[in-house]
C-alpha positions as CSV (number, residue, x, y, z in Angstrom):
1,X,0.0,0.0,0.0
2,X,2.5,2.5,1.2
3,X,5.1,2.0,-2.0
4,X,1.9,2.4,-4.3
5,X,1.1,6.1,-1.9
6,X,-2.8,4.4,-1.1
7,X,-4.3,2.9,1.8
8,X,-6.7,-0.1,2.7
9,X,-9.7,2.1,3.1
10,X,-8.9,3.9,-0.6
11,X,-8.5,0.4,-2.5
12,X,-12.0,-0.7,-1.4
13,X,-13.9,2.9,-2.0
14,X,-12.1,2.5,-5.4
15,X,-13.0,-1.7,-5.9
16,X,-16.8,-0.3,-5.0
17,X,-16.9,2.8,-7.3
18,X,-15.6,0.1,-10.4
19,X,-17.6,-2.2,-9.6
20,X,-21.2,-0.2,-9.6
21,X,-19.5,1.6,-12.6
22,X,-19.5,-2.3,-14.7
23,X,-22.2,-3.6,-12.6
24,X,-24.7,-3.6,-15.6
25,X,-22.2,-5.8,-17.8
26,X,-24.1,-9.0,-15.8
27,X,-27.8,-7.6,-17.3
28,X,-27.0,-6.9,-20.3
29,X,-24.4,-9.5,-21.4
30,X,-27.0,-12.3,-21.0
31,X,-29.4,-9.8,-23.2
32,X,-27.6,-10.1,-26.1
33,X,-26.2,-13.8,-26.1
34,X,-29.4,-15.1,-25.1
35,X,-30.5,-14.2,-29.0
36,X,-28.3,-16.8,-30.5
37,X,-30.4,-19.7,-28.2
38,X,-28.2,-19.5,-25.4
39,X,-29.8,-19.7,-22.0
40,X,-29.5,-16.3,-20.5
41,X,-29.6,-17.4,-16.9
42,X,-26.7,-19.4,-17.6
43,X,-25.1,-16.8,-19.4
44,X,-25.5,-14.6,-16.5
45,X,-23.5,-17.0,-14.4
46,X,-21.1,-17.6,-16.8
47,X,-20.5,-13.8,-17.1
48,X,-19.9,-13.7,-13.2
49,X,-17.8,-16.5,-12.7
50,X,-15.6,-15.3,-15.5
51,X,-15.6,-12.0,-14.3
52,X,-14.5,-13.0,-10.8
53,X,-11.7,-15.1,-12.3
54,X,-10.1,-12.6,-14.6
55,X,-10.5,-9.7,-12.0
56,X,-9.0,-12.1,-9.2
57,X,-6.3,-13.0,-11.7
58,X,-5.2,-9.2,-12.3
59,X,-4.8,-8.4,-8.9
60,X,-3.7,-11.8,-7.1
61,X,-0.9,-12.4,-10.1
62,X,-0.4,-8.4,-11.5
63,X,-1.2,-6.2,-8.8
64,X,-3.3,-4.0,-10.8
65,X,-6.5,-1.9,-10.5
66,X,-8.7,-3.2,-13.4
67,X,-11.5,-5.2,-14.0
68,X,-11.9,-7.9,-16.4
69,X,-15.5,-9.2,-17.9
70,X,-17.1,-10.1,-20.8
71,X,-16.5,-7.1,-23.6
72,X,-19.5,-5.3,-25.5
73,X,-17.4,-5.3,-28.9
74,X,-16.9,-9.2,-28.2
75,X,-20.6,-10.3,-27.2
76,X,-21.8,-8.1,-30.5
77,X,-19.5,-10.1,-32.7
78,X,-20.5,-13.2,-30.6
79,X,-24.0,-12.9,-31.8
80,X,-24.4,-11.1,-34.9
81,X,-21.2,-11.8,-37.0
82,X,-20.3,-15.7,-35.5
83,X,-23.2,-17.2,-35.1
84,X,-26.3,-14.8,-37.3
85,X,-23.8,-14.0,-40.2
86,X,-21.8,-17.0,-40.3
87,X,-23.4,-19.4,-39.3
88,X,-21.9,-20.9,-36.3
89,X,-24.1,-22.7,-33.3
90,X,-23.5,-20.7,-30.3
91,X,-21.4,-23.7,-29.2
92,X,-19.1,-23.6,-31.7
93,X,-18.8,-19.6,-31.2
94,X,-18.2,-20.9,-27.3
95,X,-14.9,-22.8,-28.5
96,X,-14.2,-19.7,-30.6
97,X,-13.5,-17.8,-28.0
98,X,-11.7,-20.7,-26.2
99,X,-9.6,-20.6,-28.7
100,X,-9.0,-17.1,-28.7
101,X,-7.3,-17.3,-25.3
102,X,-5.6,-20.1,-25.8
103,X,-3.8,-18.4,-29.0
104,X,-3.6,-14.8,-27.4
105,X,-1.5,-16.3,-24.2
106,X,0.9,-18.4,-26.8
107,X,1.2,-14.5,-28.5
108,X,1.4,-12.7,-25.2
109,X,4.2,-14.9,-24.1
110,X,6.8,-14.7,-27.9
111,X,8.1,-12.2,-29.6
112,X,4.6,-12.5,-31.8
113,X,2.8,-10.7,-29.7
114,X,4.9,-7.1,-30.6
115,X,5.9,-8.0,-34.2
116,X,1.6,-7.7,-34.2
117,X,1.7,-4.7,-32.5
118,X,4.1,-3.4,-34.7
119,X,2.9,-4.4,-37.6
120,X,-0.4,-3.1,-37.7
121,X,-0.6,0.8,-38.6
122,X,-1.7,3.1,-35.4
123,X,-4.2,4.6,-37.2
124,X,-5.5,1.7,-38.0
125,X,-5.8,0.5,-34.9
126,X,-7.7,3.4,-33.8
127,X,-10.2,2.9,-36.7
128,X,-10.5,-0.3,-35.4
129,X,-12.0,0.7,-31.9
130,X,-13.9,3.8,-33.0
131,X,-15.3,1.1,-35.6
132,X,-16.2,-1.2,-33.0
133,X,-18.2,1.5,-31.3
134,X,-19.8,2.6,-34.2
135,X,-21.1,-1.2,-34.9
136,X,-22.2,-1.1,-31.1
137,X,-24.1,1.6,-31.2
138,X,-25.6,1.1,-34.2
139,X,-26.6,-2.3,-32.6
140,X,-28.7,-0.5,-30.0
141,X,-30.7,1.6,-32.2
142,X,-31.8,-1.4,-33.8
143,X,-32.5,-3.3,-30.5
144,X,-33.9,-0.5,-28.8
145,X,-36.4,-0.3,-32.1
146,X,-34.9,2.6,-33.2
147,X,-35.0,1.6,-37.1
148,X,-37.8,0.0,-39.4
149,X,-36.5,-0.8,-42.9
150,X,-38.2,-0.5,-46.0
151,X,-37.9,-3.8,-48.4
152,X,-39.2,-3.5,-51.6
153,X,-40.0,-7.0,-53.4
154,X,-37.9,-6.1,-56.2
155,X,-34.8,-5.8,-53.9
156,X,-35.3,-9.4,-52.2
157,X,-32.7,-11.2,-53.5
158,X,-33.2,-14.5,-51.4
159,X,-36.8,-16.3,-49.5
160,X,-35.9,-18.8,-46.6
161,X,-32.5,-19.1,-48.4
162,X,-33.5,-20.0,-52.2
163,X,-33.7,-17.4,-54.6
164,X,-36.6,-15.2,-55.3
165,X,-38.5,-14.1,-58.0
166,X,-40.9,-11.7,-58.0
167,X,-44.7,-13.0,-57.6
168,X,-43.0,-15.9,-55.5
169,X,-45.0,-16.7,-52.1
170,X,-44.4,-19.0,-49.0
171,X,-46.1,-20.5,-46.8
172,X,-43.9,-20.0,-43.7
173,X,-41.3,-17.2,-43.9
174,X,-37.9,-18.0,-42.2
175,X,-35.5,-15.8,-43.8
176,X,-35.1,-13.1,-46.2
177,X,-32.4,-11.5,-48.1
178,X,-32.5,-8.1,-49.3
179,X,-29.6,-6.4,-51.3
180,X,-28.7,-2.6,-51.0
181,X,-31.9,-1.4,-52.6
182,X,-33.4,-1.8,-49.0
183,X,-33.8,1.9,-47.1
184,X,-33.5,2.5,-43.4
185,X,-35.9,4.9,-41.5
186,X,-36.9,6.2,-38.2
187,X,-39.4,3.7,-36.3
188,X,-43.2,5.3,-35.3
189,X,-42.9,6.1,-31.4
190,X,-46.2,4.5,-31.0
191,X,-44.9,1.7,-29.3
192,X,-45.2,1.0,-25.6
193,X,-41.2,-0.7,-25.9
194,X,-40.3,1.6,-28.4
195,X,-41.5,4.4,-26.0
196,X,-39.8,2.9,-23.1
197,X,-36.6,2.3,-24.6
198,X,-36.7,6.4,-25.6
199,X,-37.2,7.0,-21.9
200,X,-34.2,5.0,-20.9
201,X,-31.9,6.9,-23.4
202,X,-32.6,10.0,-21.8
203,X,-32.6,8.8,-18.8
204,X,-29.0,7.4,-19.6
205,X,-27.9,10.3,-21.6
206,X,-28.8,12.8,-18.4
207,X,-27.2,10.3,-15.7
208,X,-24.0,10.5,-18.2
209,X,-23.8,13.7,-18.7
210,X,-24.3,14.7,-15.5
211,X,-21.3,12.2,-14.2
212,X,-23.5,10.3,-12.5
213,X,-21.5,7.3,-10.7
214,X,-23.2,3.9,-11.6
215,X,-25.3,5.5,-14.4
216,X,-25.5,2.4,-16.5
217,X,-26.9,0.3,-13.9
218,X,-29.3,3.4,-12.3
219,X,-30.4,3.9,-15.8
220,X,-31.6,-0.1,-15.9
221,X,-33.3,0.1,-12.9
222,X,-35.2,3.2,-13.4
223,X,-36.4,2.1,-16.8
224,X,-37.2,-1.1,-15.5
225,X,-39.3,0.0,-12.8
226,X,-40.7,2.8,-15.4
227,X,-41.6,-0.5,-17.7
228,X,-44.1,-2.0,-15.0
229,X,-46.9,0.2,-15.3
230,X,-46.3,0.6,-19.5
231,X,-47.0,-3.1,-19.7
232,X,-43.0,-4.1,-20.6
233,X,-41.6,-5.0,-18.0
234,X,-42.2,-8.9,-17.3
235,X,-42.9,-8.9,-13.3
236,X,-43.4,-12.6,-12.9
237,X,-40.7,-13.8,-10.6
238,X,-40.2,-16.4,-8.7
239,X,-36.8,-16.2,-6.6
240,X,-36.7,-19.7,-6.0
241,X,-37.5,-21.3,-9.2
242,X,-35.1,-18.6,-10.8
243,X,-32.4,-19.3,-8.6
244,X,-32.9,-23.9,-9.8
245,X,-33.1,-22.4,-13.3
246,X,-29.9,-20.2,-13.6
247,X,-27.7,-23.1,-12.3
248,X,-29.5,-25.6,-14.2
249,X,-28.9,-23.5,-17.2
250,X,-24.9,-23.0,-16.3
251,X,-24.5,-26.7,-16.7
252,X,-26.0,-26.3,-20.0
253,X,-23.5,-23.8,-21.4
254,X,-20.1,-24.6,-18.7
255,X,-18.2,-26.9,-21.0
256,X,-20.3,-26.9,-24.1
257,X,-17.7,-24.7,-26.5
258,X,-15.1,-27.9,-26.0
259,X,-17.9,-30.4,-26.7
260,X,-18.7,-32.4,-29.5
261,X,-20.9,-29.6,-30.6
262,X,-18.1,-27.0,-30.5
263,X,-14.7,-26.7,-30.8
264,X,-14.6,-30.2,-32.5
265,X,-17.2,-29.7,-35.2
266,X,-16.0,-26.3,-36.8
267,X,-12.9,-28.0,-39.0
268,X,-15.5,-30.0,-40.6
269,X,-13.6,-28.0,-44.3
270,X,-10.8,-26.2,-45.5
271,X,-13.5,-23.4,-45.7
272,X,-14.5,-23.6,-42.5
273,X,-11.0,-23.8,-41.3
274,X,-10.0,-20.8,-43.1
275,X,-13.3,-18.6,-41.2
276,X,-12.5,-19.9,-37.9
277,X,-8.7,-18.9,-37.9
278,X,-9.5,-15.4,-39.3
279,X,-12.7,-15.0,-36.8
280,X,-9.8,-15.9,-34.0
281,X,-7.5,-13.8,-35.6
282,X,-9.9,-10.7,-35.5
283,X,-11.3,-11.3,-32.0
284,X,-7.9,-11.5,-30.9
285,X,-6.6,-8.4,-32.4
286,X,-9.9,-6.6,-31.1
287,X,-9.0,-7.6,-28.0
288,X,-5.5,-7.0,-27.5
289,X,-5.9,-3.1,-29.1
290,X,-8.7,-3.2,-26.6
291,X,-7.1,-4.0,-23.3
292,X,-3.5,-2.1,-24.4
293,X,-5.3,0.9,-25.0
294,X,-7.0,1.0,-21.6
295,X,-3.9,0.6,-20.2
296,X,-2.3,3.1,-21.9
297,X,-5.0,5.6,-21.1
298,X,-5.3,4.8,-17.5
299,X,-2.2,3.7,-16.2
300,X,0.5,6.3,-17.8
301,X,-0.4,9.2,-16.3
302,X,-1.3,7.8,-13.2
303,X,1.8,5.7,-12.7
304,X,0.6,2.7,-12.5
305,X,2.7,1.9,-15.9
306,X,6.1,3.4,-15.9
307,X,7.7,4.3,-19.1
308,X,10.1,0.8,-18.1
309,X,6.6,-1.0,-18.4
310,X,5.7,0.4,-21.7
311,X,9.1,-0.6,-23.3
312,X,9.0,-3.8,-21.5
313,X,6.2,-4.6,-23.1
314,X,7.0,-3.6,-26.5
315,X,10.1,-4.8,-27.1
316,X,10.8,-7.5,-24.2
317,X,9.4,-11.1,-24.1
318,X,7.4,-13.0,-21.3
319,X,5.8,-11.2,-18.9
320,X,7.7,-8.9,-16.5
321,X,6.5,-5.8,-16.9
322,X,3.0,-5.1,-15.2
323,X,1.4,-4.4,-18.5
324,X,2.7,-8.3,-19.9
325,X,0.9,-9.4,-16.8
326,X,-2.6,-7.7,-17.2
327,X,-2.3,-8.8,-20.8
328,X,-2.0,-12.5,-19.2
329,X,-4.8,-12.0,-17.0
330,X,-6.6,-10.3,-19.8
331,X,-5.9,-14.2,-21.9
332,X,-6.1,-16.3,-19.4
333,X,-10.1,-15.0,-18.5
334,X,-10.8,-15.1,-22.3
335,X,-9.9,-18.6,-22.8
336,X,-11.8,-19.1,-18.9
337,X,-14.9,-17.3,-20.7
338,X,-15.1,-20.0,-23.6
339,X,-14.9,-23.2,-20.9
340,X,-17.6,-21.3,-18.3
341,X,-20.3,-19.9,-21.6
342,X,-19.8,-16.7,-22.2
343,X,-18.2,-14.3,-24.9
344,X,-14.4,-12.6,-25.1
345,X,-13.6,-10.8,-21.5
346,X,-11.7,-7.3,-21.8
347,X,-9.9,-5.2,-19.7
348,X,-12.9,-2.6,-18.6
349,X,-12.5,1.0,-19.2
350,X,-15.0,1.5,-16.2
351,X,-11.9,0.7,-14.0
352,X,-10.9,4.2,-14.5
353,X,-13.5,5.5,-12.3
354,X,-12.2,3.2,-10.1
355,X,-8.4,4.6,-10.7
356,X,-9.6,7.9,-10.4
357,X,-11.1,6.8,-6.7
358,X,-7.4,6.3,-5.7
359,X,-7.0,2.7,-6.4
360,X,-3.8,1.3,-7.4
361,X,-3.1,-1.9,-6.9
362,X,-4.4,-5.0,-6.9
363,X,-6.8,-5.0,-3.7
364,X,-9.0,-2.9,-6.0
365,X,-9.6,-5.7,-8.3
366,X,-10.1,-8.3,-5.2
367,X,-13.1,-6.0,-4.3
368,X,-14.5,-5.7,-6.9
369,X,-14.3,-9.7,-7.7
370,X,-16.0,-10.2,-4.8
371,X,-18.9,-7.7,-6.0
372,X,-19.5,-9.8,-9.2
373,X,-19.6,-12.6,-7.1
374,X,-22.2,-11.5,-4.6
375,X,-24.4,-9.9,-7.9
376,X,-25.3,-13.8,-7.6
377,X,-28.3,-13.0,-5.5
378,X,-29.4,-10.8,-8.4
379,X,-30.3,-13.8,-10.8
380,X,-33.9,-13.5,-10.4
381,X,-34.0,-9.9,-11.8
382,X,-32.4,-11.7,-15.5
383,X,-35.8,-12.5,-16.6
384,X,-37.3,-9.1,-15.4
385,X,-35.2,-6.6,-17.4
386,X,-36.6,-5.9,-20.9
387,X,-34.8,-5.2,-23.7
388,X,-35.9,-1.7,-23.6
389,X,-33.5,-0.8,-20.5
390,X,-30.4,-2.3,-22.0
391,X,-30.8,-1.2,-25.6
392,X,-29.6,2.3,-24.9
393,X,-26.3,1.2,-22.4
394,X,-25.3,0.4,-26.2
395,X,-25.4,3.0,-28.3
396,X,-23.9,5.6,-25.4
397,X,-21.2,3.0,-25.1
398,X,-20.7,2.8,-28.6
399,X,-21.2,6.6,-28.5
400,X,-17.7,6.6,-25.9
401,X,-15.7,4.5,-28.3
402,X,-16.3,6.5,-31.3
403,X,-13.4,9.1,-29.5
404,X,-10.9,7.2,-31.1
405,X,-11.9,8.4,-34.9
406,X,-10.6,12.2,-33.7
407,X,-6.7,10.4,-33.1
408,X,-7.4,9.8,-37.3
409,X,-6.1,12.0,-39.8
410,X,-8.6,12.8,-42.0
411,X,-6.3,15.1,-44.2
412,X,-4.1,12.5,-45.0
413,X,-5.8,10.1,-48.0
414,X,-3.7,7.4,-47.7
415,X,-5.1,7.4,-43.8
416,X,-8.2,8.6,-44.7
417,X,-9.0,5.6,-47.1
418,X,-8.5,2.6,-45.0
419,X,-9.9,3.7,-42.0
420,X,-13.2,4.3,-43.7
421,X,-13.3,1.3,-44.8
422,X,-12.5,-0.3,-41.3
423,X,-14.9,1.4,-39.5
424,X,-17.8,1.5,-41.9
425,X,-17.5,-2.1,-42.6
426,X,-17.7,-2.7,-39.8
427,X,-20.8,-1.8,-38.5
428,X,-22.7,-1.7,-41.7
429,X,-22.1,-5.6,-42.5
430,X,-22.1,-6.2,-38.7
431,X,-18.8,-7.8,-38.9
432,X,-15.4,-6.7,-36.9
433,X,-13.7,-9.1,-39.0
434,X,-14.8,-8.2,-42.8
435,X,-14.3,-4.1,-41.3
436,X,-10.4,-5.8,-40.3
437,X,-10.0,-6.6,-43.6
438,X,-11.3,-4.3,-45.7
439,X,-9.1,-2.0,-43.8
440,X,-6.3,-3.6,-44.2
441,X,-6.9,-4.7,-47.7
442,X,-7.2,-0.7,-48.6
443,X,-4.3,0.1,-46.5
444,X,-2.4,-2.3,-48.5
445,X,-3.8,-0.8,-52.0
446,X,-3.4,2.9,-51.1
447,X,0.4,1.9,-50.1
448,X,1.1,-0.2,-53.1
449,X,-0.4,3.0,-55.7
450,X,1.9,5.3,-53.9
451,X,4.7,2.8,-54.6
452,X,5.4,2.7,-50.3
453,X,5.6,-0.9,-50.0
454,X,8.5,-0.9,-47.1
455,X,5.2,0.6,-45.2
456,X,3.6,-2.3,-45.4
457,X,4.4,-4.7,-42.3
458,X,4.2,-9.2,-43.7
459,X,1.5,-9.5,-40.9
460,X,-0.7,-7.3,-43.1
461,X,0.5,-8.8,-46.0
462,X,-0.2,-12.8,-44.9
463,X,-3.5,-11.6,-42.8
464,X,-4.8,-9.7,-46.2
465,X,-4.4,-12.5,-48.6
466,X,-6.3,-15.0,-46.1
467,X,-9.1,-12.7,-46.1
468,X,-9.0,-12.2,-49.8
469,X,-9.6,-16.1,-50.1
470,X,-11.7,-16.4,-47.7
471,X,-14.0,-13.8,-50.0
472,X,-13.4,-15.3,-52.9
473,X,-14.1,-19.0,-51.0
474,X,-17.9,-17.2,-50.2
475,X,-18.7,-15.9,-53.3
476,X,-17.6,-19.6,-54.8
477,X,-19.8,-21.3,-52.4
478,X,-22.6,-19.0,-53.0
């Protein structure tokens, strides 16, 4: 305590303020998994148990003040690029993400790990968060039922997955495929969700702008409570039954990613080998940007991270400096997520708060393990929360990422081009991976016109022509 200039008392007030801070990531992570067919009480489990491993693991083994859970960026790719665009059950998506960690501590640990760092442009990398924030929030206009979208017959391209021709019916409707000719517009507030989820964004943007601590999860509860009367929110609860339900359900998704039905069913084809290892590829990239650049933010000019740590970490192997060892925590609870049933953890930007309270070492992140682990008793309130009341902790977080497009430089073209690309791609096909590579694919173009090919690193190189054949293997098979 005393070499770190904080006290007992400060570490906990600064483990509490993080905690309430994140507190919402237990609601709202079984919200959005639960749409691929995974049980959401057994998601919520899954997100605390992994949350209280990867917290305890950062301050019991790095002796730092962060807070490790299941990321936002991660659960959207999760559900609406592995398993919706792809394909994927959510069990193979499960050993995904096992996978993930398993590769991310083999980079964390070599040389690999910085050649990556290096290799990728910074301004890429910063299109690649505000991208992910932009996909995010995007995300929550739709769940919050922001957004109708106009399909015109002669724009359907595909009915329940054959082609379609105009004057073509069906019975049953499972699916349909519209190409670019479909339009966006703003939804009729006429809807009691609609409505509700409208209230809850203002209530969120008010409690945000006003620095209100805990705002995520006040904002939950208040349009939760707000739902009852307006005939949303579900108020059948049974405390008991709910607590049977959510550890039945954790048996249902603890294991299930390493299964039969997950990690050993994806290399089923060279084309389905080729998705998997750039889907683990880009969740890993995500995620290692993601958790270096909170570090960097938080920990520099605090002194948390020296300027030893920094080039420790970028040009030294293993893990001796204290940023190598959050980066192994940071691993080690991804690959824990995809054995307990739950999506990619990150290091949480809501542990500044936290770092602002004074904490600064690792007795902040045993507190606030020990939070997650009592929000246990709160498993009844999973089936109570509508949709309305988490739709809107989305966009405003994917509102807070989008601060990374202003480190871009817009002036410069051959910058300009690329991170477009990234960032628009990203959100628009719902994919972090096909935004990775179209970025880097333009980066690579831009580079090779203006004859700067010493500019371009051989990670970008090998990582752009697997994406290229992994196009070309779709438009094949399609």
């Amino acid at each position: 305590m005393s070499e770190n200039g904080t006290t007992v008392r400060t570490e906990v007030i600064a483990g509490l303020t993080t905690f309430v801070a994140m507190a919402y990531i237990v609601f709202l992570n079984p919200a959005v998994l639960s749409l691929t067919g995974m049980p959401s009480q057994g998601v919520f489990l899954a997100t605390i148990f992994t949350a209280v491993v990867g917290t305890l693991i950062t301050g019991l083994f790095a002796n730092l003040p962060y807070a490790l859970a299941p990321s936002i960026g991660m659960q959207a790719m999760f559900t609406y690029t592995i398993v919706f665009g792809l394909g994927f059950t959510w069990q193979q998506a499960l050993g995904m993400v096992f996978l993930v960690g398993v590769v991310d501590i083999i980079i964390t640990l070599t040389k690999l790990r910085s050649a990556i760092v290096k290799g990728i442009p910074e301004q890429l990398k910063h299109a690649i968060a505000a991208g992910i924030g932009l996909f995010i929030a995007y995300i929550g206009l739709k769940n919050a039922g922001f957004l109708n979208f106009i399909v015109d017959p002669a724009n359907i391209t595909k009915l329940n997955g054959a082609p379609f021709h105009v004057g073509q019916g069906a019975k049953t409707i499972s699916s349909i495929l519209a190409n670019g000719g479909t339009t966006p517009e703003i939804a009729n507030f006429n809807q009691p969700a609609l409505l509700l989820a409208l209230i809850g964004l203002i209530i969120l943007v008010v409690l945000v702008v006003l620095n209100v601590p805990g705002a995520f999860l006040i904002s939950v509860g208040v349009t939760t409570l707000i739902g009852i009367p307006m005939g949303v929110t579900n108020t059948h609860m049974d405390v008991m039954a709910s607590f049977q339900k959510t550890f039945h359900e954790f048996g249902q998704v603890f294991g299930a990613g390493l299964g039969r039905d997950g990690l050993w069913s994806m290399f089923t084809t060279p084309k389905h080998i080729l998705v998997v290892i750039l889907t683990v590829f880009s969740m890993g990239l995500s995620g290692l940007f993601d958790a270096i650049g909170t570090f960097i933010g938080t920990g520099m000019t605090t002194g948390i991270f020296s300027e030893k740590d920094q080039r420790e970490f970028y040009e030294g192997r293993g893990f001796k400096s204290k940023m190598d060892r959050g980066l192994v925590a940071d691993t080690f609870a991804t690959m824990m997520a995809g054995v307990f049933g739950t999506s990619n953890t990150t290091t949480f930007i809501e542990s500044a708060s936290g770092i602002k309270a004074g904490g600064r070492t690792g007795l902040t992140s045993v507190v606030i393990a020990a939070g997650f682990l009592l929000a246990i008793f709160a498993a009844p309130l999973v089936g109570v929360i509508p949709t309305a009341a988490t739709a809107p902790i989305l966009i405003i977080v994917g509102i807070m990422m989008m601060n990374e497009f202003k480190m871009i430089d817009w002036n410069d073209i051959e910058i300009a081009i690329p991170a477009f690309f990234t960032s628009a791609f990203m959100a628009f096909s719902y994919s972090i991976s096909y935004g990775i590579a179209a970025g880097f694919i333009f980066f690579i173009v831009v580079k090779v016109v203006r004859r700067k090919w010493r500019q371009i690193s051989p990670i970008l190189w090998v990582v752009s022509l697997l994406f290229l054949l992994n196009f070309i293997s779709l438009a094949v098979n399609n």
